[in-house]
C-alpha positions as CSV (number, residue, x, y, z in Angstrom):
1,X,-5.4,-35.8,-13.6
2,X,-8.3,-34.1,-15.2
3,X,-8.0,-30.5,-17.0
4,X,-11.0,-28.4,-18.5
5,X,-10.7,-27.5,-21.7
6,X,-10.7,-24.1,-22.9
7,X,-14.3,-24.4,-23.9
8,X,-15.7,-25.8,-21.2
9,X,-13.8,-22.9,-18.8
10,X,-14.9,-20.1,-20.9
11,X,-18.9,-21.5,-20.8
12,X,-18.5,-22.2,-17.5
13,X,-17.4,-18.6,-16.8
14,X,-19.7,-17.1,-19.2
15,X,-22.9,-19.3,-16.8
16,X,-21.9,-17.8,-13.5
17,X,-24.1,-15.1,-12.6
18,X,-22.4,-12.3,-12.5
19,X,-22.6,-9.9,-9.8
20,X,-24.5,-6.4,-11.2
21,X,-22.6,-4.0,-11.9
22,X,-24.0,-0.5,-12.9
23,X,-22.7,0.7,-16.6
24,X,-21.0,4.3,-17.0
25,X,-20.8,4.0,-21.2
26,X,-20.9,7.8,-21.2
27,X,-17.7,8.2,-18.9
28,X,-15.4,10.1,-20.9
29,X,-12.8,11.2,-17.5
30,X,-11.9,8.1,-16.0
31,X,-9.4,7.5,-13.4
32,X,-8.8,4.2,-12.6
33,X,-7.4,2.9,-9.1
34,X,-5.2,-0.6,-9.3
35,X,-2.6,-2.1,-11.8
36,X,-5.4,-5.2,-13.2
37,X,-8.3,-2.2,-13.5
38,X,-5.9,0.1,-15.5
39,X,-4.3,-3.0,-17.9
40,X,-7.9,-4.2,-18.8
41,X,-9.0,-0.6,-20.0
42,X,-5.9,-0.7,-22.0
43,X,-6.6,-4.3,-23.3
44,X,-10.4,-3.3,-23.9
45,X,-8.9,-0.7,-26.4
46,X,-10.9,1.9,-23.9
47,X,-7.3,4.1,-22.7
48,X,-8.6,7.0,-24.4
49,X,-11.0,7.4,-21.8
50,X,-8.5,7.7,-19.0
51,X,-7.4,11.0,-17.5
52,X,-5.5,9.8,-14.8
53,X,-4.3,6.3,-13.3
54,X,-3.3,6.0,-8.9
55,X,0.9,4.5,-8.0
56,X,-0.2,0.9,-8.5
57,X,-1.1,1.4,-12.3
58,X,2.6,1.1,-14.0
59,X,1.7,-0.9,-16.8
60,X,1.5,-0.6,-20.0
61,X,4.3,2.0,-19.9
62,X,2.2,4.9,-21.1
63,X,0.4,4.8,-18.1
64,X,3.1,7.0,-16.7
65,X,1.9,9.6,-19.4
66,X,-1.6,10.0,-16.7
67,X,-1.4,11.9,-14.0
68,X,-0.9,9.9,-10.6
69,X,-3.1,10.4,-8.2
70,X,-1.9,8.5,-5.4
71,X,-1.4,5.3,-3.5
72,X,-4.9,3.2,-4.1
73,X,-5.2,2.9,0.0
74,X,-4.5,6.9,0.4
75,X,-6.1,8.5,-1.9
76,X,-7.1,12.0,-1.4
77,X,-9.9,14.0,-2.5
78,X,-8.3,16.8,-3.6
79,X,-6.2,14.7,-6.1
80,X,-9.0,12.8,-7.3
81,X,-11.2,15.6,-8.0
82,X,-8.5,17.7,-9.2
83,X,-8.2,15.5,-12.7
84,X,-12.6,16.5,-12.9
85,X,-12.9,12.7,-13.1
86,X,-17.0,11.8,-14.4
87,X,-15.7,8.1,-13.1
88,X,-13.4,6.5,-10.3
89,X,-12.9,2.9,-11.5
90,X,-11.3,1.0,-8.5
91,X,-9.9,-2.7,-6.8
92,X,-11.1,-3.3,-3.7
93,X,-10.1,-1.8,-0.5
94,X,-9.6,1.7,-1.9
95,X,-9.8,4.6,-0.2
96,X,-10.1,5.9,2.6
97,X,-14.0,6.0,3.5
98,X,-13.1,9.9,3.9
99,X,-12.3,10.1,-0.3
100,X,-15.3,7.7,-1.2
101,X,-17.6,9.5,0.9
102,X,-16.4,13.4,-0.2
103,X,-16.1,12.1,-3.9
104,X,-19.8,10.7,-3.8
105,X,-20.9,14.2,-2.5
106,X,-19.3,15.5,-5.4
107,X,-20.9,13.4,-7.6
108,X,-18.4,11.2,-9.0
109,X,-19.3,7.7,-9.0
110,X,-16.7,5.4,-7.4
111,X,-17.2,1.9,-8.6
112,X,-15.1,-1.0,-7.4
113,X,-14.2,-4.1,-9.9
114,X,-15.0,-7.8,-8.1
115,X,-12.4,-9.9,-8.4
116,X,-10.8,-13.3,-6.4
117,X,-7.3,-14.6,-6.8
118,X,-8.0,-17.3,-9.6
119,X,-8.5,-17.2,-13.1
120,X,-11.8,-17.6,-12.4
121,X,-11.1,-13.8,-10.8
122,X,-9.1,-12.6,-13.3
123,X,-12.2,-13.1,-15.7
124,X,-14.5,-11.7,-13.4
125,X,-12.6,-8.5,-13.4
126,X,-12.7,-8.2,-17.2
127,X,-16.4,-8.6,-17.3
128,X,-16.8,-6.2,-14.9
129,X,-14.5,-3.6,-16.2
130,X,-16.2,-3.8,-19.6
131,X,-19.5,-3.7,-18.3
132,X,-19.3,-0.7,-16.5
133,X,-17.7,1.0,-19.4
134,X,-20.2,-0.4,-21.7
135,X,-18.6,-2.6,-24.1
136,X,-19.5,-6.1,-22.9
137,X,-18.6,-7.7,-26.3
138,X,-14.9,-6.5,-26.2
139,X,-14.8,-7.8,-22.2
140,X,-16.5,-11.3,-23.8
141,X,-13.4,-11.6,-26.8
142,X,-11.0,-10.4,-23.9
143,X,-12.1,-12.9,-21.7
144,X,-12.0,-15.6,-23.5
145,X,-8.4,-15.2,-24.7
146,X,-7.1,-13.9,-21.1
147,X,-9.0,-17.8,-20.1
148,X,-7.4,-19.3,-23.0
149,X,-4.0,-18.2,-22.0
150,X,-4.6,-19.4,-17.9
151,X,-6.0,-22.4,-18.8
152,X,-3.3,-24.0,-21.0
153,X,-0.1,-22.6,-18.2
154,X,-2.0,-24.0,-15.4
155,X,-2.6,-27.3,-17.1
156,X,1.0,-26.8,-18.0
157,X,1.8,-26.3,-13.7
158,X,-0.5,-29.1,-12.7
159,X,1.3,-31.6,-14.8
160,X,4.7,-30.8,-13.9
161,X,3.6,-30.7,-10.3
162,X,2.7,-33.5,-10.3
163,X,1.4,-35.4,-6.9
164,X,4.6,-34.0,-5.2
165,X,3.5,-30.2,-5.0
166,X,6.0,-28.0,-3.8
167,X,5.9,-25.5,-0.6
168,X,6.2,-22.5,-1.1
169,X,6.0,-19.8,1.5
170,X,5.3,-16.1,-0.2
171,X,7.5,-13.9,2.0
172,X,6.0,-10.2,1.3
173,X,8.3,-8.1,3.6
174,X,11.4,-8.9,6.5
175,X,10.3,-6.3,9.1
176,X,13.0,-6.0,11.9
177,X,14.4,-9.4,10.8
178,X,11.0,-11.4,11.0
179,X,9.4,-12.5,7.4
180,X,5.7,-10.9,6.8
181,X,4.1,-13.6,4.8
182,X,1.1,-14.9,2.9
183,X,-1.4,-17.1,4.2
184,X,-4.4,-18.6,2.8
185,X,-6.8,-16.3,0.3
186,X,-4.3,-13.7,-0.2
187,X,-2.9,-12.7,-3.5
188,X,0.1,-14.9,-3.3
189,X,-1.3,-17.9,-2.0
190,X,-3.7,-17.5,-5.2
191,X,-0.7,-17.4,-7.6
192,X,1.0,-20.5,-5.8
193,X,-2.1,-22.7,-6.7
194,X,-2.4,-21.6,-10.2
195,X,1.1,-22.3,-10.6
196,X,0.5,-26.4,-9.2
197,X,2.3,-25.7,-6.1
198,X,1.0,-25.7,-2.4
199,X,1.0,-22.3,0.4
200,X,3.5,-23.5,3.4
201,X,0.6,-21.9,5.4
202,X,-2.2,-23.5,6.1
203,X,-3.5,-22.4,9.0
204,X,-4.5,-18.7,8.9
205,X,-5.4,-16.2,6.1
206,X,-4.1,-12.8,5.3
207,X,-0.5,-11.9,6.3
208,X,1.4,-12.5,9.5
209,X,5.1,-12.5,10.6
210,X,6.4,-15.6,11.7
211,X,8.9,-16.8,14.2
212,X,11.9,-18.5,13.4
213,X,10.9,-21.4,15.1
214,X,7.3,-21.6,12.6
215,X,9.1,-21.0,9.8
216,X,11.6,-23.7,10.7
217,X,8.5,-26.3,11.1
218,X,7.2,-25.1,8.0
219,X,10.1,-26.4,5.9
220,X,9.2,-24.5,2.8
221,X,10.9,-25.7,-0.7
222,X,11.0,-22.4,-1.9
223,X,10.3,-18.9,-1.2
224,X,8.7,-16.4,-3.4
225,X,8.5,-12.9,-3.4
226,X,8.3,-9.8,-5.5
227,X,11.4,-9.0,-7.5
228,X,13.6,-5.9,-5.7
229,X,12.1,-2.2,-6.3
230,X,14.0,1.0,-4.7
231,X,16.8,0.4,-2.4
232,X,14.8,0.1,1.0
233,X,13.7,-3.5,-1.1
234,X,15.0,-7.1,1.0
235,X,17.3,-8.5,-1.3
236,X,18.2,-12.6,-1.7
237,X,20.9,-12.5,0.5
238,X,19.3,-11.2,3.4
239,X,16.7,-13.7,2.6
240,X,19.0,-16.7,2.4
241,X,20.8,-15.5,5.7
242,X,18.1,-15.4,8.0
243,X,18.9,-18.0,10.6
244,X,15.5,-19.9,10.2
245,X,15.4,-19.7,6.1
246,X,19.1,-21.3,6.3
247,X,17.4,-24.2,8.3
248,X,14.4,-24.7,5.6
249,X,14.7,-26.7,2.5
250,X,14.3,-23.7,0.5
251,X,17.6,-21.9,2.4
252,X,19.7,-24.8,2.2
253,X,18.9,-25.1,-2.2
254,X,19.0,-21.1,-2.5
255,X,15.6,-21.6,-3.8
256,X,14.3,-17.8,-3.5
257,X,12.2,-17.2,-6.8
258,X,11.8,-13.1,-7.7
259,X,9.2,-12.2,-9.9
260,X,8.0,-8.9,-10.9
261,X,5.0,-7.9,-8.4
262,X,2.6,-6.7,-11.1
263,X,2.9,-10.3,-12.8
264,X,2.5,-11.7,-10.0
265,X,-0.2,-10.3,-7.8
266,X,-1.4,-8.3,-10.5
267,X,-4.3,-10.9,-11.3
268,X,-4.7,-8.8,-14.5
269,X,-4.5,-9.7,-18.2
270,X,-0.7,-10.6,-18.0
271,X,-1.2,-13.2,-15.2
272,X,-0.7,-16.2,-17.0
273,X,3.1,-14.9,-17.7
274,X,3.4,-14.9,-13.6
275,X,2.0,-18.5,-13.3
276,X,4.4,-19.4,-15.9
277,X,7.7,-17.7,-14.8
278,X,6.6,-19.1,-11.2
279,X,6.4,-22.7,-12.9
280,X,9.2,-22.3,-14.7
281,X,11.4,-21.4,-11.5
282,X,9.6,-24.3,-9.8
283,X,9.5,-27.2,-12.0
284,X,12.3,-26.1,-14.7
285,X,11.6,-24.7,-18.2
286,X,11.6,-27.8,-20.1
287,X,9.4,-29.9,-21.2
288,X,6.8,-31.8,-18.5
């Protein structure tokens, strides 16, 4: 099996064209929409420039210090423009069109960062962070450690993985008894691959619920999620007691692996340590 190297990732990465981005180096009143956009200002050094960070953003802890200015999906106009933001630094899908649209007549640029789930993502996001607040060397140094970092757990994954990947079927939600799950090009099935495993679905993209009798053919050898939050959170057991999960591979072992969600569809600076608790919990924490 065949690995690149750190070097050859990062000047691979650093040959892609990058997708142009317009540069705000004066923006002084930042709010920034999504947990990865808000933990790369922080790791660009740049948090001084931040007045005020949306629900998603929880990480490094003195985010919480910012105002909060909503869920990234709902965001209002009166909230936004209430922290006199000269900057709205987003993920995409923020919004609604409504906010974008009012905050644009109120001139406040509202940029979205690019960004697929890979490391190859991950380092487009950091280069476009730190281009748009104008300090491309510090995105370049960042880059190339966050790259570092991804390269060496998911040579790490690959190897333990083996030619015998695992099936793991990212469960999101159990609405009314029926698992909401993950399918191709969505943030879990992104973290499933880096991690040397293989998405149970194949077959369509973005998230559906299942029947029992698909998850039954699907035969999953474990099931990931997002570690519990709040009380109205589904826990293990319900999980595990679902008829059709008891059927599964994964129900019969108990293998239901709990991560923290910003670790692990973050696709920030901290993903590596979500590929590598997801390997760990996969593949065991020794030694490949």
């Amino acid at each position: 099996m065949r690995f690149l190297t750190t070097a050859t990732l990062t000047a691979a990465f650093f040959a892609l064209p990058l997708q142009a981005q317009d540069s705000h180096p004066d923006a002084n009143r930042i709010a920034s929409v999504g947990g990865a956009v808000t933990e790369i200002i922080y790791e660009l050094g740049e948090e001084h420039r931040l007045v005020a960070r949306d629900t998603t953003s929880v990480y490094p802890p003195a985010v919480h210090d910012l105002p909060d200015v909503g869920y990234m999906r709902r965001l209002s106009p009166e909230g936004v423009l209430s922290v006199n933001p000269d900057l709205v630094l987003t993920e995409p899908g923020s919004g609604p069109q409504e906010t974008i649209d009012i905050l644009t007549e109120a001139g406040v640029p509202f940029v979205p960062v690019p960004g697929g789930y890979s490391t190859q993502g991950i380092l487009d996001r950091i280069t476009s962070v730190s281009t748009v607040l104008g300090v491309p060397e510090k995105g370049a140094e960042l880059a190339e450690r966050i790259g570092a970092e991804l390269a060496t757990v998911e040579a790490m994954a690959a190897e333990r993985a083996g030619d015998a990947k695992p099936r793991v079927l990212f469960v999101l939600s159990m609405p009314g008894g029926r698992l909401n799950v993950g399918g191709l090009n969505t943030r879990g099935d992104g973290i499933i691959k880096m991690a040397g495993a293989e998405n149970a679905i194949q077959v369509f993209e973005e998230y559906r619920t299942l029947s029992d009798e698909a998850i039954i053919e699907l035969a999953p050898d474990a099931i990931l999620m997002m570690a519990p939050r709040g009380d109205h959170s589904t826990s293990t057991e319900d999980i595990l007691a679902h008829p059709a999960v008891a059927l599964t591979p994964a129900g019969q072992n108990a293998k239901v692996i709990r991560i923290d969600g910003t670790l692990l569809l973050g696709f920030g600076p901290r993903a590596a340590q979500g590929v590598q608790l997801l390997a760990e919990a996969l593949y065991g924490g020794g030694e490949g």
